[in-house]
N, C-alpha and C positions, 0 to 999 in steps of 0.2 A: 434476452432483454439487453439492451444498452445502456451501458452509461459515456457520457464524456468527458474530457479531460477540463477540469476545472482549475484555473490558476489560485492558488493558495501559499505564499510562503513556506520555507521548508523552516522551522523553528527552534528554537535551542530546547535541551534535552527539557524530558517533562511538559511539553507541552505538543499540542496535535493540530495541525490545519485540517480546511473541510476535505482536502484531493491527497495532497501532499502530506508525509511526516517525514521527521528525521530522527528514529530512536537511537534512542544510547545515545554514546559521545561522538560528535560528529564535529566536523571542522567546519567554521563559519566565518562568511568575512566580516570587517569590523560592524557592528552594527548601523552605528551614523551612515557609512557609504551603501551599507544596502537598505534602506533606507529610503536613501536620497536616490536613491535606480528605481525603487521601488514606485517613490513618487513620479519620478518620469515616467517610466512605462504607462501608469496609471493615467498621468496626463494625455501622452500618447495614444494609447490603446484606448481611452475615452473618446478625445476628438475622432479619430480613426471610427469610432463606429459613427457619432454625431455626421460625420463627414458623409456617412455609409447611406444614413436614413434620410440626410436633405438631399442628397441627388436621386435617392429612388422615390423621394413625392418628389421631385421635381417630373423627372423621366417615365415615373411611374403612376401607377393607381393607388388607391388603398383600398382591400374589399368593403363589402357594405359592413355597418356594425355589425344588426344584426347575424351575419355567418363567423364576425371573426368573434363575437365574444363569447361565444361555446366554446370554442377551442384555445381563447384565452383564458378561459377559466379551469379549463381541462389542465392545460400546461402548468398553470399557480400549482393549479391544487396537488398535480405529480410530483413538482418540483417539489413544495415545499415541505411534502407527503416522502420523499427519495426515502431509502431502507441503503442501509450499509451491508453491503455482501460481499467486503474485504475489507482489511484493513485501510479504514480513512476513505474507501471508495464507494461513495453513493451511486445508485442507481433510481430509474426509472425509464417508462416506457415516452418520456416527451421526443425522445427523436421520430419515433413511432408518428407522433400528433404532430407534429410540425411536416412531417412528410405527406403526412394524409390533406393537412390544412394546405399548402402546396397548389398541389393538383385541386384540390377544391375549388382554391380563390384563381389560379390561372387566368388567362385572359389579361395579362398585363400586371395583373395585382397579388403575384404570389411573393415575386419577394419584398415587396415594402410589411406582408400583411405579416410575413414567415420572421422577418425581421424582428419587427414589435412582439412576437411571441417571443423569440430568442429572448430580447431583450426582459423578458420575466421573468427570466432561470436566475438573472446574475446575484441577486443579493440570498441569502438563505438563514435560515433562523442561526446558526452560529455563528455569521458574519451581525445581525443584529445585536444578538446577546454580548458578543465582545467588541463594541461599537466600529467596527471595521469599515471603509470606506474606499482605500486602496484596489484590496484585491476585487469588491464588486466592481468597482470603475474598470479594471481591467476587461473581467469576465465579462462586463458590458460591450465593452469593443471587440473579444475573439468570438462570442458568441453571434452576433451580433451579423460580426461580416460574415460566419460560415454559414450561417444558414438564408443572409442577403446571396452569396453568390451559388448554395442550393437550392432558394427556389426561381433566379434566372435562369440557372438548368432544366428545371421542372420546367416552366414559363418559354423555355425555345425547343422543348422536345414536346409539347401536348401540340395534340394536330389544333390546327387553327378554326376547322369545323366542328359544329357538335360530335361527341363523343360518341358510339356507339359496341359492341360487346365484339367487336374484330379487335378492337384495338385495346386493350385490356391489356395484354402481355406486352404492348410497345411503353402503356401507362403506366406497370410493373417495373420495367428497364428501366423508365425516365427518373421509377421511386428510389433506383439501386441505383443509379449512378450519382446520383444526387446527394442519395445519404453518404457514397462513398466521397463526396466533394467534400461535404459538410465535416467528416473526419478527418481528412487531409487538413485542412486548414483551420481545424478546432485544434489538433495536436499539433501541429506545427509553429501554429500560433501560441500555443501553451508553454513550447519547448524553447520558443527563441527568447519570451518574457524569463523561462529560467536561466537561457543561457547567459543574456544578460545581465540580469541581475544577482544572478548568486556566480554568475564567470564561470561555469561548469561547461568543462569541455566537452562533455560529454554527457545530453539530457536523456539517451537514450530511455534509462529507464523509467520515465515518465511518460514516455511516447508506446511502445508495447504494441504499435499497430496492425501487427500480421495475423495477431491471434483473436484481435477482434472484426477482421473483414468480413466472417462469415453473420454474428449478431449485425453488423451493421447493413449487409447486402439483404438478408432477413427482414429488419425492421425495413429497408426502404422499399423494399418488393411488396410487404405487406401495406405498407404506409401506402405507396402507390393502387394496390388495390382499391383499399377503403375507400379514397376518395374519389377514383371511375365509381366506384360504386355510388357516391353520394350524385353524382353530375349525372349518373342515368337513370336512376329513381327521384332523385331531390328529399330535400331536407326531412322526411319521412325517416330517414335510415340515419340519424343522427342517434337516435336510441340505443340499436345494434353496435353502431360503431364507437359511443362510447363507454358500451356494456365490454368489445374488445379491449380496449386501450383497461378499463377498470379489472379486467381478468389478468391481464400484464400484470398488472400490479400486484395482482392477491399471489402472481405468483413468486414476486420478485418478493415480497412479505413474508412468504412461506421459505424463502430462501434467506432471509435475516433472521427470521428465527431459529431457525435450525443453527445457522450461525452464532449467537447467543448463547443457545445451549449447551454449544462445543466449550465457548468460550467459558460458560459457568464451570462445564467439567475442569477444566483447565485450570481454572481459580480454586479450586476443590484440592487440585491436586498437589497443587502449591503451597495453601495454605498447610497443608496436612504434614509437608515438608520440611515448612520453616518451622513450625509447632516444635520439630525435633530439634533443631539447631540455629540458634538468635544469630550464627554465621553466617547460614544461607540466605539471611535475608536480604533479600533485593538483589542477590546473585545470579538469581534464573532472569529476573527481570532484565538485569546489564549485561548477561551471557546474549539474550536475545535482542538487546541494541546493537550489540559488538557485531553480533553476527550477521543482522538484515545491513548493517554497516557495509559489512566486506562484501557480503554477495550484490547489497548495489552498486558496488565498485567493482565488480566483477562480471555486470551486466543483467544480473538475474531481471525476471520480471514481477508485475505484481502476484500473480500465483505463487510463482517458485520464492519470492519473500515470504509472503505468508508462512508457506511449509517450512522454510527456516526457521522462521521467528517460533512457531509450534514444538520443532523438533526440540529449539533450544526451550523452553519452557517446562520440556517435559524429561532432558535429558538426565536430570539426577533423580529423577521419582524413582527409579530401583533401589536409593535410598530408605527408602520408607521401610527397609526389610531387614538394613541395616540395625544392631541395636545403638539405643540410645546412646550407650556408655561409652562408645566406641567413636561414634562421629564426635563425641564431645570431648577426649580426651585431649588435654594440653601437651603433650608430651609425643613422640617418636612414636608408630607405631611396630609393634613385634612384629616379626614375620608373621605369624599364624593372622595375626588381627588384619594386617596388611593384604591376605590373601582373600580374608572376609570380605574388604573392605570394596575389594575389587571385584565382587561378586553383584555389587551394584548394578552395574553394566549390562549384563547378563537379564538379571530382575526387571528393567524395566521392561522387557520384552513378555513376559511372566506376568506383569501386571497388569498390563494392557494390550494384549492381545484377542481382548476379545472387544475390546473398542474399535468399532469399523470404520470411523474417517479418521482414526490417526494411523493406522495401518502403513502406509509408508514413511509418516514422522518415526514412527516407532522403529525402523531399520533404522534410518538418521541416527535417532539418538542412541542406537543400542551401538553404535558402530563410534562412537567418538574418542572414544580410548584405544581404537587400534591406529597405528603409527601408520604413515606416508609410504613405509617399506613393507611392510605386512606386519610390524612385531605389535608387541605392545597386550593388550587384554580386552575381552568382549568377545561377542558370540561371533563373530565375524573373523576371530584372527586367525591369520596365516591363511587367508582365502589367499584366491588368485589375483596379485595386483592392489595399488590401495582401495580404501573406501571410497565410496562417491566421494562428489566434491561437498555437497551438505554436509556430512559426516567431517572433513577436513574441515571444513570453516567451524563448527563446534568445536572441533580438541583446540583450533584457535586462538576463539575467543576464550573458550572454558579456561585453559592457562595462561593467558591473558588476566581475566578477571581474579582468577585462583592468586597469583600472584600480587598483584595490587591492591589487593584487598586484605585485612586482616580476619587472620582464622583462629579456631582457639589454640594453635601448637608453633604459630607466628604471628610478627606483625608486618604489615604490606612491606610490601618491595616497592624499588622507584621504577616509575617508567621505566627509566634507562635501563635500569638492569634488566625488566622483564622485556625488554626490543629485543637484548642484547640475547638474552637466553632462547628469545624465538630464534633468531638468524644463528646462534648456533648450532641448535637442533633441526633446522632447515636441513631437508633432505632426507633424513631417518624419521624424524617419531614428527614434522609437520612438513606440510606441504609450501615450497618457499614463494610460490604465485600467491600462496592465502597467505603466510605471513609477511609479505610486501605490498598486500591490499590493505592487512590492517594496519601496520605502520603510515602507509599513504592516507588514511582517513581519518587518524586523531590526531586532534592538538597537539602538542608540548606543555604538559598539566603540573603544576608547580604542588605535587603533592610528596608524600614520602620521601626523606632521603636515601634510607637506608638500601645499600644495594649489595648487600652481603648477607647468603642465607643464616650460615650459622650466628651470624650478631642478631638476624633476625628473631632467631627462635629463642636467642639466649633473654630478650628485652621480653617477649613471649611469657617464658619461662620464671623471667624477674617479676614481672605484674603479678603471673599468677601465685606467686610466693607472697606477695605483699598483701592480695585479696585474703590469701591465706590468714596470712597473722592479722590482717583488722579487722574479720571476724570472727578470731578470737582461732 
């Protein structure tokens, strides 16, 4: 199935666009001037499609109603039916119907008709709900043009005589090259609005294009079938073809759900976690912004985020096995408790190993405790070489967040000091390309001062003395 790249804001921590998000702490320019880009593009990339639609009625046709309002209706209801099968990434099969509608309406009238579909996707029930206006006027104009200069392709590649069943695989080609134009200029278009406007040098990881070439040559070979097919039977096979387009769907639905599922286990396993320690909380949550953080500064793509964001989600669950008394103690741990303690690591491979799609999150996170040089603890240590880079980006962020945050045997460190402890340990126990991604991705956060361990633990130490004596 396909999806495509929808323009959405990247947004300050805690909150989510319909394409785009930006967890954790992420760096943002001021808000007024993005903004005020934001509104121009919108201006922009509005007229731009406006511009797009009055010279194809001008030059062009539009089909009859009757044929374009089944496939306008197709499209609404896809669209605004989409299933999320990644994080923030909607799906459905409308590139599918706009390819097929294409070759249908040909004869001069594919792309004003292909256009007006586009233009159906742009607004969607979340852009309603949070009264949004922007980003749809955007999506109005990239969608708009890519699928105006996909179906001129479709429209100069259909032979100009009736159709007949030789020519099938030439009307197949004309669906795949078309859908390949429509992505070209859907993400391109997506990527320049973010260059733009959020100044990112580098959009790659919104664009992701190589690994979706095959879904998209797929839907336009398919899409170009369907509709040879509708032009050598006639409208008789409208049933069929939109019983295919509704089986996309059931399947891309059976693909959110199962999604969901994961994610409740995940919510399960978390909750089960912090239950033991009021520390942990919200720490798996900021482990896994920190880190989808660095690895998009690092290039990863939307899959390989995902599995980060998961590894980190699940990497302290060998916790669970730890005792209570031990993650809660204020104080230094002994040696002996300390050896426990680190047994963590170990466990969560123990725990979930017999859960089959975290299978390789679960290497990730078992591996986040062993160092850049090989030392360090986990089942992993003193392999050959360090751990993957997932695995690096977790020990990370992990002491990253470990450090800024307050635990029951400290209280936070400052930034500074925890930068200062990454780059020292650069090269032995972290990797220094991962800790100069994180540094390049957060603010300057005016939180903690304190940048000395043992003052930290002694303030630590004094609280829990004073809890002490007021109750009693």
């Amino acid at each position: 199935m396909q999806w495509r790249r929808r323009f959405s804001p990247v947004l300050p921590v805690g909150a989510s666009g319909n394409s785009f998000e930006s967890p954790g702490r992420h760096p943002e320019p001021a808000k007024g001037s993005v903004k005020s880009r934001l509104r121009l593009a919108a201006i922009g990339y509005g007229l731009a499609g406006v511009l797009a639609l009055v010279l194809l009625s001008i030059f062009g046709e539009f089909p009859p109603w009757a044929t374009w309002i089944p496939f306008a209706i197709a499209v609404a209801w896809l669209e605004w039916h989409s299933v999320e099968v990644n994080q923030g990434v909607g799906a459905s099969p409308s590139v599918m119907v706009i390819l097929t509608a294409a070759v249908v309406f040909g004869d001069r009238q594919a792309a004003l008709g292909v256009a007006l579909l586009a233009a159906l996707e742009s607004v969607t029930r979340h852009d309603l709900a949070q009264r949004h206006w922007m980003q749809p006027v955007v999506n109005f104009g990239q969608f708009t043009i890519s699928a105006a200069a996909a179906g001129l392709l479709v429209d100069f590649m259909l032979p100009s005589t009736a159709l007949d069943s030789s020519q099938l695989g030439w009307v197949a080609l004309a669906g795949g090259l078309a859908a390949m134009l429509y992505a070209l200029l859907n993400m391109g278009l997506v990527s320049l609005a973010v260059h733009r406007i959020f100044r990112r040098p580098n959009p790659r990881p919104w664009v992701g294009l190589a690994h979706l070439i095959p879904s998209y040559l797929t839907m336009g070979f398919l899409g170009g079938l369907l509709g040879a097919t509708y032009r050598l039977v006639g409208p008789a096979t409208l049933v069929p073809i939109f019983a295919v387009f509704f089986v996309a769907y059931l399947n891309l639905a059976s693909l959110g759900s199962l999604r969901q599922a994961h994610e409740a286990t995940l919510r399960a396993f978390i909750k089960s976690l912090e239950a033991k320690d009021r520390y942990t909380r919200g720490h798996t949550e900021r482990v896994a912004g920190l880190a989808q953080a660095v690895a998009r500064q690092l290039g990863f793509r939307r899959e390989q985020l995902d599995r980060v964001r998961i590894a980190a989600l699940i990497h302290d669950v060998g916790k669970l096995s730890v005792p209570v008394a031990l993650i809660r103690k204020p104080g230094r741990l002994s040696e002996n408790e300390y050896t426990k303690m680190q047994e963590h690591a170990d466990m969560v491979e123990h725990l979930l190993e017999e859960v089959e799609f975290l299978a390789p999150m679960v290497k990730m996170a078992s591996a986040h405790h062993v160092h850049f040089d090989g030392s360090g603890y986990g089942h992993h240590t003193h392999s050959e070489g360090p751990p993957a880079l997932e695995s690096r980006i977790l020990a990370v962020a992990d002491a990253y967040d470990a450090m800024t945050s307050t635990r029951s045997y400290r209280v936070a460190l400052s930034q500074r000091y925890a930068f200062a402890e990454l780059r020292k340990n650069s090269g032995n126990q972290f990797d220094p390309v991962v800790v100069e991604a994180l540094i390049a991705v957060l603010p300057v956060e005016q939180g903690s001062t304190v940048s000395d361990e043992s003052e930290a633990r002694r303030q630590a130490e004094a609280t829990a003395e004073e809890k002490k004596v007021a109750h009693g």
